[in-house]
C-alpha positions as CSV (number, residue, x, y, z in Angstrom):
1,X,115.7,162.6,118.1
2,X,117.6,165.0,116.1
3,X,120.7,164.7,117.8
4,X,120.6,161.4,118.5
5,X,120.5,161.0,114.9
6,X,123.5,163.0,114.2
7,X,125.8,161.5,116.3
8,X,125.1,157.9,114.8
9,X,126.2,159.2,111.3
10,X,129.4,158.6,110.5
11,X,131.6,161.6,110.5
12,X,132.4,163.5,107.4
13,X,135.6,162.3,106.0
14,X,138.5,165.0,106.2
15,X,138.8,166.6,103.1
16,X,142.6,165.9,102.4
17,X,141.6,162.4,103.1
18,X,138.8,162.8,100.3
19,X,141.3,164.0,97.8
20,X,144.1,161.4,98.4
21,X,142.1,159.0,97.8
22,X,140.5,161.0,94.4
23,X,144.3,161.1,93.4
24,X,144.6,157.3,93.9
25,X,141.7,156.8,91.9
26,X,142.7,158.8,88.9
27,X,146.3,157.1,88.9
28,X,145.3,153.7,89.2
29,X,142.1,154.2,87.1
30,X,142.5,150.7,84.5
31,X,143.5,148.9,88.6
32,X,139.8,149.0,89.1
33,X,139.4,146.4,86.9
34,X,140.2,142.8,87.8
35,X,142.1,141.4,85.0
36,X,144.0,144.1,84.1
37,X,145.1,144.5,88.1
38,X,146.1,140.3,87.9
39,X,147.8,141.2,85.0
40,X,150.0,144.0,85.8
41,X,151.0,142.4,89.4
42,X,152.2,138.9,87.3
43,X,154.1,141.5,84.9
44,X,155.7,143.7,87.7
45,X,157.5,140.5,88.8
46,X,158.8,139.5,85.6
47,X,159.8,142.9,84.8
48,X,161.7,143.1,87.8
49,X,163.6,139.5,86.9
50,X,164.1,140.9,83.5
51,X,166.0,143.7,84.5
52,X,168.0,141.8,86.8
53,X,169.2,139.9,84.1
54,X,169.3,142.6,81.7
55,X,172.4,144.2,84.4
56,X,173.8,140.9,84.7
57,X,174.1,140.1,81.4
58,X,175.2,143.7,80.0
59,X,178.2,143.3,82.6
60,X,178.8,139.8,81.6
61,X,178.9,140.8,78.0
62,X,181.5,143.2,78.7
63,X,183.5,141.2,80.7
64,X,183.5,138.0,78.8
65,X,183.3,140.4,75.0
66,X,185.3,143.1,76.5
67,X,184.1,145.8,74.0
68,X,181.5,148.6,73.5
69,X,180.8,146.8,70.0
70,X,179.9,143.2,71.8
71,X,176.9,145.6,74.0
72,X,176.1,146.8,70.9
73,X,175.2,143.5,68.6
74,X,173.8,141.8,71.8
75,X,171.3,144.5,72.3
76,X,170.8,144.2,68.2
77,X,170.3,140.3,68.5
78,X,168.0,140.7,71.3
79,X,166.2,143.0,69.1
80,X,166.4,142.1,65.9
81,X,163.5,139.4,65.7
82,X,161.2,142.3,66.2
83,X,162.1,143.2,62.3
84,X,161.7,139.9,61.3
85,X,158.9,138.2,63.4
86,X,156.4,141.1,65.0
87,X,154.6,141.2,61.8
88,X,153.9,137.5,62.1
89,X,153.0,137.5,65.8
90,X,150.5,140.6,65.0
91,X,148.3,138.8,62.3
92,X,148.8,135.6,64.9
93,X,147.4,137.9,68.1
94,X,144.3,138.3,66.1
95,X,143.9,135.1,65.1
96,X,144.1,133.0,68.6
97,X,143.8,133.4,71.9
98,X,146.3,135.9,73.1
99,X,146.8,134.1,76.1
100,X,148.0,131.0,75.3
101,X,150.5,133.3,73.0
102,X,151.5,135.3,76.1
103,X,152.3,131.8,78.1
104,X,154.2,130.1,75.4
105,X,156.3,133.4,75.1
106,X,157.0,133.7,78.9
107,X,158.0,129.8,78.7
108,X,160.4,130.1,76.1
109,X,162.2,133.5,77.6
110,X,162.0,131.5,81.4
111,X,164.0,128.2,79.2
112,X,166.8,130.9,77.6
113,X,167.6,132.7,81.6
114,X,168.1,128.9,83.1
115,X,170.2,127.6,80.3
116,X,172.3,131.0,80.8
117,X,172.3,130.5,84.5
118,X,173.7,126.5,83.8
119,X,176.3,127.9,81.3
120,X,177.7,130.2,83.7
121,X,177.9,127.8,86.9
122,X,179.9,125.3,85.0
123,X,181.8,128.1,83.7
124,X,181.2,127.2,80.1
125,X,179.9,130.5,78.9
126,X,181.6,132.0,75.5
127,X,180.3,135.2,73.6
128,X,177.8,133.3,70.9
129,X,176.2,131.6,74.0
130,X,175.0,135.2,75.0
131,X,174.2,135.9,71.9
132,X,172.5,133.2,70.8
133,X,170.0,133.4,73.6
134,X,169.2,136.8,73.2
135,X,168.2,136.2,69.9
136,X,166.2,133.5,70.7
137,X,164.3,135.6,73.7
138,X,163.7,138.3,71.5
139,X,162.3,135.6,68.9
140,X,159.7,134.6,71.8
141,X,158.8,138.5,72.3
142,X,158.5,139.3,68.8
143,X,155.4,136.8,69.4
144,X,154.6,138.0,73.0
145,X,154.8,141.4,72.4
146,X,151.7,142.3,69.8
147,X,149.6,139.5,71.8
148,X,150.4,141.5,75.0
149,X,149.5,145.0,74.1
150,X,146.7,143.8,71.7
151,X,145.1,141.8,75.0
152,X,145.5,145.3,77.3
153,X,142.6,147.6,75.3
154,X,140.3,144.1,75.9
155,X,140.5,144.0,79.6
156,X,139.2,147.9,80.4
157,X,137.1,150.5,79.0
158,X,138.5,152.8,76.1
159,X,138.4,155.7,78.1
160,X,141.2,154.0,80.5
161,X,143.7,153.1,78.0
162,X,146.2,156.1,78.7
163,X,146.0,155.2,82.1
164,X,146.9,151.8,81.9
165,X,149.8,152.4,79.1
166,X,151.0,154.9,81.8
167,X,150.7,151.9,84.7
168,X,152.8,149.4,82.7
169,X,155.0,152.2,82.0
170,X,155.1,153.0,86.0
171,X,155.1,148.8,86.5
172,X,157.9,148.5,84.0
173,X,160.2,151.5,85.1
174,X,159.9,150.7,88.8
175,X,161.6,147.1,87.5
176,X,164.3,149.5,86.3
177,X,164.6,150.9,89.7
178,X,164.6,147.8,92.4
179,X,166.0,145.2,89.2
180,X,169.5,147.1,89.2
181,X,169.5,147.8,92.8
182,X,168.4,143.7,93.3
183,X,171.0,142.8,90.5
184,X,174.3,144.4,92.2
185,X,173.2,142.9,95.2
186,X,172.7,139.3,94.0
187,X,176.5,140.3,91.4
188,X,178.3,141.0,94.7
189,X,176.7,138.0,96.8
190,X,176.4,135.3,94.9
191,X,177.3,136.2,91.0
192,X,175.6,136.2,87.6
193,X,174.6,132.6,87.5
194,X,172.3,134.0,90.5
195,X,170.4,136.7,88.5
196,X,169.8,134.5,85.6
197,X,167.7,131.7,87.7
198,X,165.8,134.9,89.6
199,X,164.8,136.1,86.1
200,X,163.9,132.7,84.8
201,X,161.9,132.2,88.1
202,X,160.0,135.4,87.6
203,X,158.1,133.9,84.4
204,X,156.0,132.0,86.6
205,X,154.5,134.8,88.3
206,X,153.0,136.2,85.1
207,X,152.4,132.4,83.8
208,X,150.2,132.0,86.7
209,X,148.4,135.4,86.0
210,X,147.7,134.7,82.2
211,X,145.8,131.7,83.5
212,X,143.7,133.5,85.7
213,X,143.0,136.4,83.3
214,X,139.0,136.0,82.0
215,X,140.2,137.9,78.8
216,X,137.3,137.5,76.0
217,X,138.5,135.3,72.6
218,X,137.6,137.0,69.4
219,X,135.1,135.9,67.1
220,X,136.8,133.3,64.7
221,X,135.1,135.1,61.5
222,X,136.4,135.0,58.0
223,X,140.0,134.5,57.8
224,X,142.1,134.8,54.8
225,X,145.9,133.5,54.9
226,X,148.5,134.3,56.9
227,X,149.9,136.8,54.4
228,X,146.9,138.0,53.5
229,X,146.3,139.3,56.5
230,X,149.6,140.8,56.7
231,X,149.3,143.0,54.1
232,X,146.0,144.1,54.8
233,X,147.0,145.1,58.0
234,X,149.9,147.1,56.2
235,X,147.7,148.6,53.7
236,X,145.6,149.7,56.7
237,X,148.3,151.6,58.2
238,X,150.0,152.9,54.5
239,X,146.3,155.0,54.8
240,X,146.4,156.0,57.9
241,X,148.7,159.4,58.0
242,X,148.5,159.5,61.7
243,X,150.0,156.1,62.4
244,X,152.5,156.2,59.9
245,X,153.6,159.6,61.7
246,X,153.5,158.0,65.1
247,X,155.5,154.8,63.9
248,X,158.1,156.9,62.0
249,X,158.7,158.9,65.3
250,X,158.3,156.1,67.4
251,X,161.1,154.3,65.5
252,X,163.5,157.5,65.2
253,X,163.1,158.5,69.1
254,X,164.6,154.6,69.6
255,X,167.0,154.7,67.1
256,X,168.9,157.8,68.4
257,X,167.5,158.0,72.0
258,X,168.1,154.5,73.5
259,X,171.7,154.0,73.1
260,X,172.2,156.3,76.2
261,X,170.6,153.2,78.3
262,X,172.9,151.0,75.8
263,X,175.8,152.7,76.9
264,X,175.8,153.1,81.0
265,X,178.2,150.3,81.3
266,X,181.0,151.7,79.2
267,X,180.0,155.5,81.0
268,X,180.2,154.5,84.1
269,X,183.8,152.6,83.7
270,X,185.3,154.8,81.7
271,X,184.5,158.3,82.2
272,X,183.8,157.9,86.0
273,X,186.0,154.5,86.5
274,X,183.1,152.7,88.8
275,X,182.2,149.1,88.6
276,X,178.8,147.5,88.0
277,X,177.6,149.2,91.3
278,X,178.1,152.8,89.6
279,X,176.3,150.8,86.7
280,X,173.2,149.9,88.8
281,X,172.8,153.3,90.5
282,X,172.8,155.2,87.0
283,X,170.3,152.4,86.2
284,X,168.2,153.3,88.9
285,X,168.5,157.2,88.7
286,X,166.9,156.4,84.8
287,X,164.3,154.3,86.2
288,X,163.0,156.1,88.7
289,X,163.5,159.4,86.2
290,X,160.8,156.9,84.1
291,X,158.6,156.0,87.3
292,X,158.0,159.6,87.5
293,X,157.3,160.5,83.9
294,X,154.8,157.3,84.0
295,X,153.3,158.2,87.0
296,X,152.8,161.9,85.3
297,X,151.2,160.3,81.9
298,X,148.4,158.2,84.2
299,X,147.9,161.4,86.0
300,X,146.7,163.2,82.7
301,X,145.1,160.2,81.1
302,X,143.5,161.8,77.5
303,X,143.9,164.9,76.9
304,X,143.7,167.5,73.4
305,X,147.1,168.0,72.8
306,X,148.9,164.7,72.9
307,X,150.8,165.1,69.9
308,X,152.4,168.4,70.5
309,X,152.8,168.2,74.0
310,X,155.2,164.7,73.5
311,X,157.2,166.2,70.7
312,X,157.7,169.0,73.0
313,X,158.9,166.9,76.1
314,X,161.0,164.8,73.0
315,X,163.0,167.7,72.4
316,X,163.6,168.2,75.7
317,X,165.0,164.9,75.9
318,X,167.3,165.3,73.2
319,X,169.3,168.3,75.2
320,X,169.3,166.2,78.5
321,X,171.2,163.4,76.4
322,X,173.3,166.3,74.7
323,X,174.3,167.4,78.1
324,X,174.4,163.8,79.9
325,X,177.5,163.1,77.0
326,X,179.5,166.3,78.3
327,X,179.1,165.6,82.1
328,X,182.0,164.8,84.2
329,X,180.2,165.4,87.6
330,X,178.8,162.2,88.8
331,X,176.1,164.0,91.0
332,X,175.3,165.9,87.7
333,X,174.9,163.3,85.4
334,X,172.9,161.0,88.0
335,X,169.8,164.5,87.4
336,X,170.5,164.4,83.8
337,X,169.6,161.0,83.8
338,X,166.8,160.5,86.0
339,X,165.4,163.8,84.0
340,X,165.9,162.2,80.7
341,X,164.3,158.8,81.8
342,X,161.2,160.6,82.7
343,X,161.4,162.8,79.9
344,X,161.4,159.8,77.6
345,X,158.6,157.6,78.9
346,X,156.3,160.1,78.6
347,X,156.8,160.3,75.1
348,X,156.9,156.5,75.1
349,X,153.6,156.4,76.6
350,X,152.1,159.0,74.7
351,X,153.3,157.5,71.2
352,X,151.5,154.5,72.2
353,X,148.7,156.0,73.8
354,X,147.2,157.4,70.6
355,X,148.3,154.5,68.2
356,X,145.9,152.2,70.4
357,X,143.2,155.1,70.4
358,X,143.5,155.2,66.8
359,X,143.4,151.1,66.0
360,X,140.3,149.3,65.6
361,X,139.5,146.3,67.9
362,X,140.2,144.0,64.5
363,X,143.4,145.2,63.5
364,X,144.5,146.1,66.8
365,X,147.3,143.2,66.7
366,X,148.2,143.7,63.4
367,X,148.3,147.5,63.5
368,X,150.5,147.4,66.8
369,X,152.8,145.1,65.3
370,X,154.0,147.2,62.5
371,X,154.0,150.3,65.1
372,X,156.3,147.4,67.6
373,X,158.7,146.7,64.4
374,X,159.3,150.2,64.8
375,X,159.3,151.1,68.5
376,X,161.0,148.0,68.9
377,X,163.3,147.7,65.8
378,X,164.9,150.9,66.6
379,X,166.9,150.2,69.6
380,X,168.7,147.1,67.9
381,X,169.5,149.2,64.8
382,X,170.3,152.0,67.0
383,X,172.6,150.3,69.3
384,X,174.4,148.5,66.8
385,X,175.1,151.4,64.9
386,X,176.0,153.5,67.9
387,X,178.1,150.8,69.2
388,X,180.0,150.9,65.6
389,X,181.0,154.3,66.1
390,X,181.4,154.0,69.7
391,X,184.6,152.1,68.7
392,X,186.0,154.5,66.1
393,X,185.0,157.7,68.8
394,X,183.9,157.4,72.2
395,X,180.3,156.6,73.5
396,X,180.0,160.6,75.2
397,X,180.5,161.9,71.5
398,X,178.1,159.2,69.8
399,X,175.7,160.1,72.4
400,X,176.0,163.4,71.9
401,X,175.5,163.0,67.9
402,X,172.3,161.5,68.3
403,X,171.1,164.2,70.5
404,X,171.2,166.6,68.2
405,X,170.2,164.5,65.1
406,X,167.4,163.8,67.4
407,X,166.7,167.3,68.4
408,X,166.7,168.5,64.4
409,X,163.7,165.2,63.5
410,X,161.7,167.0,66.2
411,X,161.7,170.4,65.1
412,X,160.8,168.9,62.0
413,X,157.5,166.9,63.5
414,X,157.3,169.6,65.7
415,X,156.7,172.4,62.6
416,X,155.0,170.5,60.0
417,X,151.3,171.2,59.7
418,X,148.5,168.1,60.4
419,X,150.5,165.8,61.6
420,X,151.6,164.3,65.1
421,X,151.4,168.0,66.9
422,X,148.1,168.1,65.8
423,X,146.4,164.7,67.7
């Protein structure tokens, strides 16, 4: 009886099978829940189509702008309505059904890639026509953005909100691996026009997951105006040290760090003469340098430490971009890069990471916001003023400016008592 028992149980799993699949578990942790998983799938896609365009039309700036300044103010215009708008779209995320936000963001961003994609078949393009869509893109993400990451902590528990900041992270930066590598196939085959309708094809993947997301509405509850709630959500923040400290650093890391991806196209032409094939592969060593840093971040979820440990990894950043802006070997600056892009999303993550731990479900919208003005706002401000002096120097030296003003801000976070190295 005994044995017959025994051999109609099911064998013992092996153990290295056991602790795969505990690894898998811990990664994909905020996967286990069914909206978020919907979610993230719709936004891999889009991500991927974004990214496409985003190598298409840095190229096609440059070709049809033909300066490091013209990179500069289209990454400042795509930008820019984060300073103006995010505020708005905050105190809107908490007002309405994110959702519906989301899809009318993703609908207005799918219009801007098709009208692009027209403009360059008939061969009717001109500089303002680039420019002018970016800005009105990053007018419909200025919206999008707050409603998106404001929707994320209400679709899993609390205790897997590192995780999935690290999975969009991980979802995000593998679009910066297979986007380029998709975008200077599609350039060579069949041009730009061909990357722009991919991307504006790509909002209907996360269209159709929005509208099968269950996510819960909030309560209507007493509402004062629009700029009512503004400000209270600002006064909020002005008392909360730690946010302020995480936005200020959040803003600064953008502002000097993010003009090295700003910057690849004039890199790779002019110090090591390639096309926009050398362009995509130094795109791709970044984003899987970021895949990995992301994939690290969901590994170690929450932890004591979190503040000390990213200004630690920030500084380290700072010398990969010192040293990325004095490489001649292509092999060499390929590392440096894919270092430095995972070097930077784990402070990325991390940054974020606590100012959603710290937010209340209320002001969640609001309070991300003014941290997205920041996060966001720097790049645009960055990249314009980087591109400004790009023209009077050279992109290597600008880069290599920033590392070290960079490097100095974190020593500064990094030795000042009660404050970010102490979350």
């Amino acid at each position: 009886m005994s044995t017959s028992s025994a051999s109609s149980s099911p064998p013992p799993p092996p153990p290295d099978a056991t602790a795969a699949s505990r690894v898998w578990r811990r990664l994909g942790a905020a996967l286990t829940h069914r909206d978020f998983r919907i979610l993230w799938l719709g936004a891999a896609a889009s991500t991927v189509g974004t990214w496409v365009q985003k190598v298409a039309q840095n190229w096609l700036v440059l070709s049809v702008g033909g300066s490091a300044f013209y990179l500069g103010l289209d990454a400042f215009l795509g930008e820019a309505p984060i300073l103006l708008f995010t505020l708005i779209g905050g105190v809107v995320a908490d007002r309405y059904d994110r959702r519906y936000l989301l899809i009318g963001s993703q609908v207005v961003q799918m219009l801007c890639a098709f009208v692009l994609m027209g403009l360059v078949l008939f061969d009717t393009v001109a500089i303002w026509h680039i420019l002018g869509l970016s800005f009105v893109a990053g007018t419909a993400q200025a919206f999008g953005g707050p409603a998106y990451q404001s929707l994320i902590p209400t679709l899993i528990p609390k205790s897997d909100l590192p995780n999935a900041i690290a999975l969009n992270s991980i979802q995000f930066n593998l679009a910066r691996v297979i986007g380029p590598l998709i975008a200077g196939a599609t350039l060579a085959a069949l041009g730009t026009a061909a990357c722009f309708g991919l991307n504006g094809a790509s909002f209907l993947a996360v269209i159709a997951a929005l509208s099968m997301v269950r996510a819960p509405v909030l309560a209507a509850g007493r509402r004062n105006d629009l700029w009512g709630e503004m400000r209270s959500g600002l006064r909020y923040v002005k008392h909360q040290p730690a946010i302020v400290a995480l936005t200020l650093l959040a803003f600064l890391a953008t502002f000097l760090g993010l003009p090295l991806l700003t910057f690849l196209p004039v890199i790779a032409r002019e110090v090591f003469h390639m096309g926009v094939g050398g362009y995509s592969v130094m795109m791709a060593w970044s984003g899987a340098g970021a895949v990995t840093g992301a994939l690290a971040v969901a590994w170690m979820g929450k932890f004591p430490g979190m503040g000390r440990v990213l200004l630690i990894v920030q500084l380290v950043f700072a010398v990969l971009v010192f040293a990325f802006a004095f490489s001649p070997v292509w092999w060499l600056s390929s590392v440096l890069l894919f270092l430095a892009g995972a070097s930077l999303i784990v402070v990325f993550s991390m940054t974020t990471s606590l100012v959603q731990l710290i937010a209340p479900d209320e002001m969640r919208g609001r309070v991300v916001s003014i941290y997205m003005v920041a996060f966001r706002g720097g790049m645009p401000l960055g990249s314009l003023a980087s591109g400004y002096f790009a023209e009077r120097s050279s992109a290597p030296t600008v880069l290599a400016v920033n590392a070290v003003l960079l490097l100095l801000v974190t020593l500064v976070f990094l030795t000042r008592p009660r404050g970010v190295r102490d979350l």
